[in-house]
C-alpha positions in Angstrom: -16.9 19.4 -17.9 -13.4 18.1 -18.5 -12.9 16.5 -22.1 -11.2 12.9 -21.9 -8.1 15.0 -24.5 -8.0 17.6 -22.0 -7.4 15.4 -19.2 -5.0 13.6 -20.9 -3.1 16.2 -21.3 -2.9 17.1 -17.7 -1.2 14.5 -17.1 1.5 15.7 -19.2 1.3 19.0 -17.6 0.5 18.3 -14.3 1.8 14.5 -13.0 4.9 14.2 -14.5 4.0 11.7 -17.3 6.8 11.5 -19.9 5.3 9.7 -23.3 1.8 7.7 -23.4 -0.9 6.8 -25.5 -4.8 6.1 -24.9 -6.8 3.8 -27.0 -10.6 3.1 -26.5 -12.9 0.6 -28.3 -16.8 0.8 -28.5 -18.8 -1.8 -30.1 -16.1 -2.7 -32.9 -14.3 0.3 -33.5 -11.5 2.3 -32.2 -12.8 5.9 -30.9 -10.3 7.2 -29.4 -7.0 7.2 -30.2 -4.3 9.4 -28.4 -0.4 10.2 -27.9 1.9 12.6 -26.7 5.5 13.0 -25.4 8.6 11.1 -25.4 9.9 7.4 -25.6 13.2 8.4 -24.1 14.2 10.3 -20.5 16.3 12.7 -22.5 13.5 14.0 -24.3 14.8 13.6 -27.5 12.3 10.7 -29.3 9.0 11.8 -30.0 5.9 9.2 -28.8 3.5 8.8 -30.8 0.2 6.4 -31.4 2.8 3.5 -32.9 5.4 3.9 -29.6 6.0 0.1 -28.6 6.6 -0.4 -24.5 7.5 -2.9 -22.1 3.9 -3.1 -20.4 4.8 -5.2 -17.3 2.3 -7.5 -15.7 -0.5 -6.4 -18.2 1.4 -9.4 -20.3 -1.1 -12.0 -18.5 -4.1 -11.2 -20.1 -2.8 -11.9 -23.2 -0.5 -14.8 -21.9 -4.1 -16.1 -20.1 -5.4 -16.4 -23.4 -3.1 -18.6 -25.1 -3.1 -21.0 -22.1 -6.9 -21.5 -23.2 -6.6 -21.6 -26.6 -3.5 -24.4 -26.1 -5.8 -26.4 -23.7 -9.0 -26.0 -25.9 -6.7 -26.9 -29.3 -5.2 -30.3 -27.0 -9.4 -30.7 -26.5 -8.6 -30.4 -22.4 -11.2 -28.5 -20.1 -10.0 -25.8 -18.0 -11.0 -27.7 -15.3 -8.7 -31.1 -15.7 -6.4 -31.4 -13.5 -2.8 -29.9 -14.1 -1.6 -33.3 -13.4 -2.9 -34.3 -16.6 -0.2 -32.8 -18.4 2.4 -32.2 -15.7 2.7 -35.0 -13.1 5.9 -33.9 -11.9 4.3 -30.6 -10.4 4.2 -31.2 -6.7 1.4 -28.6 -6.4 -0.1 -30.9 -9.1 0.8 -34.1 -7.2 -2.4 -35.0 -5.4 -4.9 -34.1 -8.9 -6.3 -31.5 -7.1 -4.9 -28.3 -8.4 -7.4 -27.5 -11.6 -6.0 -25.5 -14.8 -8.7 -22.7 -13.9 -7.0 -23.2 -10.1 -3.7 -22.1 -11.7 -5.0 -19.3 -13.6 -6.7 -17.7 -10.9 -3.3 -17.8 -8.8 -5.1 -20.4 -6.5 -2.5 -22.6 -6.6 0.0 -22.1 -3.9 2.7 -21.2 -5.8 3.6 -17.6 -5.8 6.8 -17.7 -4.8 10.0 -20.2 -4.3 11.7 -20.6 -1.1 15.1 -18.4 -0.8 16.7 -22.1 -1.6 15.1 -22.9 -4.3 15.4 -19.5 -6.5 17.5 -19.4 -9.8 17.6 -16.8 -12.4 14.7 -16.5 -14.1 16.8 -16.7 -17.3 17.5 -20.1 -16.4 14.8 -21.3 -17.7 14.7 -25.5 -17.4 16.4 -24.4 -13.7 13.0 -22.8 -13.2 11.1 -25.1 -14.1 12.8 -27.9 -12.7 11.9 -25.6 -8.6 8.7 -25.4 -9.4 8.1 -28.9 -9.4 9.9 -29.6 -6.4 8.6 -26.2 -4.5 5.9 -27.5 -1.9 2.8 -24.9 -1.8 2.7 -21.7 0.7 -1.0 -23.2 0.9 -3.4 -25.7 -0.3 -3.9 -25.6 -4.1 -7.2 -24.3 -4.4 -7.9 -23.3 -0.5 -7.1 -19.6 -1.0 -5.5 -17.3 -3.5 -2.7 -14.6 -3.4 -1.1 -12.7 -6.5 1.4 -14.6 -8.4 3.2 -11.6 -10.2 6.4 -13.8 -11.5 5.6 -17.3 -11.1 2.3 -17.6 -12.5 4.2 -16.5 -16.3 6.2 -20.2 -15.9 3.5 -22.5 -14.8 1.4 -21.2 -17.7 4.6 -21.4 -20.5 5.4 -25.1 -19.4 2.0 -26.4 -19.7 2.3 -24.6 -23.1 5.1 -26.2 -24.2 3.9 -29.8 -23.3 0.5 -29.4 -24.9 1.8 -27.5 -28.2 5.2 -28.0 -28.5 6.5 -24.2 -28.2 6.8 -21.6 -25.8 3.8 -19.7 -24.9 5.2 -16.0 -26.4 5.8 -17.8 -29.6 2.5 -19.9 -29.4 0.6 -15.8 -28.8 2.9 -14.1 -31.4 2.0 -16.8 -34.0 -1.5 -18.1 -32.9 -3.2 -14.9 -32.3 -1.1 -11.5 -32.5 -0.3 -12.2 -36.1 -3.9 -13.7 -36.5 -5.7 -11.0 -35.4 -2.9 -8.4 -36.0 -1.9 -6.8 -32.6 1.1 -5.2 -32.4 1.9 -7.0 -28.9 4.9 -9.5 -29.1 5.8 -12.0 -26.0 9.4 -12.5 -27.0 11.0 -12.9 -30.0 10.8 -8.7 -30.4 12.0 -8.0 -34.2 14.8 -6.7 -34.5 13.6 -4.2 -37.3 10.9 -2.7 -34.5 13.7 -1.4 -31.8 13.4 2.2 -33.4 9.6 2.1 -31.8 10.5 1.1 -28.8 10.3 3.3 -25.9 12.4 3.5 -22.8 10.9 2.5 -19.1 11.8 4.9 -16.7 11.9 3.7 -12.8 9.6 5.9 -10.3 10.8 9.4 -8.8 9.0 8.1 -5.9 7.1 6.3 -3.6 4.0 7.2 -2.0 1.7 4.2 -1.6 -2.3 4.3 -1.0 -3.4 3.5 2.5 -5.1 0.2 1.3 -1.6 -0.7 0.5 0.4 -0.3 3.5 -0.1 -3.5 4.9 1.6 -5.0 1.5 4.3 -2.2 1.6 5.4 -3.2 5.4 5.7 -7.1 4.3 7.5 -6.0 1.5 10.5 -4.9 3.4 10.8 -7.9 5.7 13.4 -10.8 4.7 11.3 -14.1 5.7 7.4 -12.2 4.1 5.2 -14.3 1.4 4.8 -10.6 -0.3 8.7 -10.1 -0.8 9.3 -13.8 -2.0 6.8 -13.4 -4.6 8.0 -10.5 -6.2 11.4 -12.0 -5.7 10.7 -15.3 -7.7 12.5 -16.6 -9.8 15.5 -14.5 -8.7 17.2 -12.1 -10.8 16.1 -8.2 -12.2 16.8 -6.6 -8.7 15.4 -2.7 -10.4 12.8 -1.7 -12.6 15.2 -0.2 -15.0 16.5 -3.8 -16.4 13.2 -4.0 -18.4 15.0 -2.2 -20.9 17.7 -4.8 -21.2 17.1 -6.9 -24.5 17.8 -10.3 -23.2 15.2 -9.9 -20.8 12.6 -8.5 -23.6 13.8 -11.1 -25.8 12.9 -13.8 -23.8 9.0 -14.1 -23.5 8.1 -13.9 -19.7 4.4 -14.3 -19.9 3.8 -12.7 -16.7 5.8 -9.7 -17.3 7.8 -9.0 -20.6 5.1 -8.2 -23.0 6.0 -5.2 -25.7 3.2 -3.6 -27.8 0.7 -0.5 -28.2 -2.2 1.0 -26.4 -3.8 0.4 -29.7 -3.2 -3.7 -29.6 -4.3 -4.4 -26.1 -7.5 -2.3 -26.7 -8.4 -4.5 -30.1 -7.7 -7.7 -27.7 -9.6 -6.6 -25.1 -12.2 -5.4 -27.3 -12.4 -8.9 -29.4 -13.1 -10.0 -25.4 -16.0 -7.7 -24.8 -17.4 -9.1 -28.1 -17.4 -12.7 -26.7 -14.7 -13.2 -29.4 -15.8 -11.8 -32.3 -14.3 -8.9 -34.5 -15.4 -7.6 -37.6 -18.9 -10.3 -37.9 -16.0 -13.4 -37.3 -15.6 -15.3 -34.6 -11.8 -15.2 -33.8 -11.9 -16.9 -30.6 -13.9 -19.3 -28.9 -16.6 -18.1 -26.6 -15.9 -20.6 -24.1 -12.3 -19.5 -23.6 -14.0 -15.8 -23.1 -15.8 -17.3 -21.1 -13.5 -19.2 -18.6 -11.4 -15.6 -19.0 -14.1 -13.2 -17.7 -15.6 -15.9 -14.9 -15.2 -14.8 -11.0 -12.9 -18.0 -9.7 -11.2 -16.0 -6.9 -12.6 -13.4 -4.1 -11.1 -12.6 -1.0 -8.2 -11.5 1.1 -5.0 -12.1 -1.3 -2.3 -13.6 0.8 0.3 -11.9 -1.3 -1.2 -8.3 -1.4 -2.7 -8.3 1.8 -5.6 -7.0 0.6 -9.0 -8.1 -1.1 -8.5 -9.1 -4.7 -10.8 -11.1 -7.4 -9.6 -13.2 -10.3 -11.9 -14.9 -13.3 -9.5 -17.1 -15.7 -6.4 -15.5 -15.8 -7.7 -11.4 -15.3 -8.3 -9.2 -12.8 -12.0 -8.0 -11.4 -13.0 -5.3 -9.1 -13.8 -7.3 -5.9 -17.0 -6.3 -4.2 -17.9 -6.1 -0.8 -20.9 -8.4 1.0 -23.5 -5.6 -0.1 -22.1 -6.2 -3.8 -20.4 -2.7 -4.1 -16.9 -2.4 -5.5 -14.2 -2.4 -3.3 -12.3 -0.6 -5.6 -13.2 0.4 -9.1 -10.0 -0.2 -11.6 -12.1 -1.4 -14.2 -15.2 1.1 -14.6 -18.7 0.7 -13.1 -19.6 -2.8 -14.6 -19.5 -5.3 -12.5 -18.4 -7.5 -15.3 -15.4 -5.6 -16.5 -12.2 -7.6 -16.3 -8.2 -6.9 -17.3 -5.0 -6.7 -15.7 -3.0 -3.6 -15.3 0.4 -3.5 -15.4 3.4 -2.4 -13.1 4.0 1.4 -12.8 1.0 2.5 -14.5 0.0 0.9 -18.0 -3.8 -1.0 -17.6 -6.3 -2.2 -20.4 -9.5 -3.7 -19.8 -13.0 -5.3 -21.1 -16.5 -4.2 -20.7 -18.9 -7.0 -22.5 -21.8 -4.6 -20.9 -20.7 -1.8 -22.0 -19.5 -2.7 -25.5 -15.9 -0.5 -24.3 -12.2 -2.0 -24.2 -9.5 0.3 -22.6 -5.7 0.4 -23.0 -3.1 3.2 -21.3 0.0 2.9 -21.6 3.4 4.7 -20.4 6.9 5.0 -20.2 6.9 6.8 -16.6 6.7 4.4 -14.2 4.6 5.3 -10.5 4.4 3.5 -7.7 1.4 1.2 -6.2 -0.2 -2.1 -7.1 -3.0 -0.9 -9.3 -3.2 1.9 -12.0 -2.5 5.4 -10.5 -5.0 8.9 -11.2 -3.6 9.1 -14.3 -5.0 6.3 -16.0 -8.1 6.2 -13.3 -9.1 9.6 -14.3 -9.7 9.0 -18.0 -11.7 5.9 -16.9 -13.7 7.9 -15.0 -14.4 10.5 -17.8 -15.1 8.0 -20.2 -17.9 6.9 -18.1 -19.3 10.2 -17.3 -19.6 11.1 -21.0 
């Protein structure tokens, strides 16, 4: 049988991957730890194990983890409503949109109408549409992916509850706690000779449960194109690599760190918050982050997602099969890829955390074979 190294490498020789690394956690302790090829399209930089990359939408997990920690440090449940702390959210208006309603993109607001769409740059512009945008549905009455949106609700409930941004409150309240090489913003300056270059995809070749998503995607007045095209601004892939955009903390997109750093996170979550015999976070914020909230057709995907607090899960179908299987066997595995290829998960039955991440970005809304098949493997062994 094919080695979990030996796989790996395939992709290297075989799929066109450029530079990536592999880290994998069991019960406490890294086990595997892998890296090859290059941080730059001209071949030139060598990747290795302490490569730092843009890992796209894979930023939420963390980002979904400070939001609890600011509500549970402002001693507010993740079930208060929103309105609590922001009134001026018309979402919010009524008291019936919940924080765990928000987190589990149940709250109508996955996109801003083509009127009401600044620069996402333009921060208190931002903010100031979301609280006039009126919902696509009824807060709580269905759910559908928020990929850009979902990053500014969460940052300005932040910043009302503790004051600062929510990359600064995760850079300062628990990546320098628990030391993670992950930054939300504020990159150091001193760390740009680690970081590795994001390269667009060669091409496109969706999976035929995504199809229906693809076809909405390419129509002017769809839900699916609005999302992905709110708050306005970075038209192509390739402006990840712009500074200003990595310098500013999107917590739904513009995380930068190692395979190694999301696999310690997401191992401190398989743990119920513990690492090394200390409790480092509180169970009941792993808890609200690995609870099912959200099952069902996704009215931005078009197709059947699941969401506890602020993560993905595999949905299941009525027999209590997976759908599809991103995150291993266990039906309690939770995470949240990222765009293009880079994923990291939890397994609290397992004892296993999972990180992958890339500089070659693919096509497709969840992790490609090249990431899938080293799941896989690490299951069969």
């Amino acid at each position: 049988m094919e080695t979990l190294e030996e796989r790996f490498h395939r992709n290297f020789d075989e799929r066109g991957e450029l530079g990536a690394s592999i880290s994998i956690w069991k019960d406490g302790a890294e086990v595997v730890s892998l890296a090859h090829g290059w941080r730059d399209p001209q071949r030139e930089i060598p990747w290795t194990a302490d490569t730092l990359v843009p890992v796209w939408s894979a930023t939420k997990g963390p980002a979904a983890i400070s939001f609890l920690l600011a509500l549970e440090g402002a001693g507010l449940s993740p079930n208060d409503p929103v309105a609590k702390v922001w009134p001026e959210l018309t979402a919010a208006r009524n008291g019936g949109l919940t924080f765990v309603q928000l987190l589990s993109h149940q709250s109508g607001l996955p996109a801003l109408s083509p009127d009401n769409r600044p620069h996402l740059l333009s921060h208190g512009e931002v903010v100031a549409a979301m609280e006039r945008q009126t919902p696509y549905w009824t807060p709580g009455a269905g759910h559908g992916y928020h990929p850009r949106t979902i990053g500014f609700l969460l940052d300005e409930i932040v910043r009302r509850l503790a004051g600062v941004p929510l990359g600064r409150y995760w850079n300062t309240h628990v990546a320098e706690t628990l030391g993670l090489e992950f930054w939300i913003g504020d990159f150091p300056a001193r760390l740009l000779d680690r970081l590795a270059t994001m390269v667009p995809p060669k091409a496109h070749r969706p999976a035929e449960e995504e199809l229906p998503f693809y076809r909405e995607l390419v129509k002017p007045d769809s839900l699916s194109l609005a999302a992905f095209s709110s708050p306005a601004g970075m038209r192509t892939l390739g402006e990840i690599n712009r500074l200003e955009i990595l310098q500013a903390g999107f917590p739904a997109f513009g995380g930068i760190g190692t395979a190694r750093a999301l696999a310690k996170f997401y191992q401190i979550l398989a743990r119920d918050g513990e690492h090394d015999g200390v409790t480092v976070l509180p169970s009941r914020v792993v808890r609200t982050a690995r609870t099912l909230l959200a099952s069902g057709p996704d009215r931005t995907l078009l197709l059947p997602t699941a969401f506890a607090g602020g993560f993905q899960i595999d949905p299941i179908d009525a027999a209590g099969r997976k759908i599809r299987s991103v995150f291993g066997p266990s039906l309690a595995a939770f995470g949240q890829p990222g765009a293009g290829g880079s994923h990291a998960f939890a397994d609290p039955e397992g004892g296993w955390s999972f990180a992958y991440v890339m500089n070659q970005m693919e096509s497709g809304l969840f992790p490609n074979r090249k990431s899938l098949d080293l799941v896989e493997i690490l299951y069969q062994g």
